[in-house]
N, C-alpha and C positions, 0 to 999 in steps of 0.2 A: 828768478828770485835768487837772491846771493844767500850763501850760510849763513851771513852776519845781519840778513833781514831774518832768515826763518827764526835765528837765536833772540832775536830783539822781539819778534811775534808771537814765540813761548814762553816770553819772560810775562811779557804785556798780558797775555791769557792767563799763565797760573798767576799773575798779583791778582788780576779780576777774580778769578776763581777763590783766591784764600779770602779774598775782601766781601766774596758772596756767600763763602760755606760758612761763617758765623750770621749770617743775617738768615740763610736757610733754615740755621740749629736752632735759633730763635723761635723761627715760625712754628717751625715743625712740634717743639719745649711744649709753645703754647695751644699747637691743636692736639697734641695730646692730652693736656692738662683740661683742654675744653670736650675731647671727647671720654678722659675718665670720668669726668664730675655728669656728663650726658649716661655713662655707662649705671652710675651710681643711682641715677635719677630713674631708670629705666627697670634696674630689678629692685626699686623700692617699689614702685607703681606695681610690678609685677607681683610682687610678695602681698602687696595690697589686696592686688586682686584675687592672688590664690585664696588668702585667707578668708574673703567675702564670697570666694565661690563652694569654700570650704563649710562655710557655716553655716551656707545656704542649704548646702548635702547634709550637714551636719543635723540642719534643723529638719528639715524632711523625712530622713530616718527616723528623731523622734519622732512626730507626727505618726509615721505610719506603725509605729511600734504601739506607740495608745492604743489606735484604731483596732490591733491585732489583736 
C-alpha cells in the first residue's frame, strides 16, 4: 500500500469518525437524560417506601407503648 493510499484511508476514517461522534453525543445526551428521569423515579419509589416502612415502626411502637 502506497503513502498516498494510507493518507487517503485516514482521511476517509476520521471524516467517518467526526460524522459518527455527533450521532454518538446524541445518543449517549439522551440515555442519560432517560437514565436521570429512571434515577429520579427510583429514590421517589424508594422515599415512598421508607416512609411507609417508617410509619409502620412508627405505628408499632405506639401500639406497644399503650399496652406498657
Amino acid at each position: 500500500m502506497s503513502s498516498d493510499q494510507i493518507s487517503t484511508l485516514k482521511g476517509v476514517r476520521r471524516k467517518r469518525e467526526n460524522y459518527q461522534l455527533p450521532t454518538v453525543n446524541c445518543q449517549l445526551s439522551t440515555l442519560n437524560s432517560q437514565l436521570s428521569t429512571l434515577n429520579s423515579q427510583l429514590s421517589a419509589s424508594t422515599a415512598i417506601q421508607f416512609g411507609y416502612l417508617a410509619s409502620q415502626h412508627l405505628g408499632s411502637i405506639k401500639i406497644s407503648s399503650h399496652d406498657g
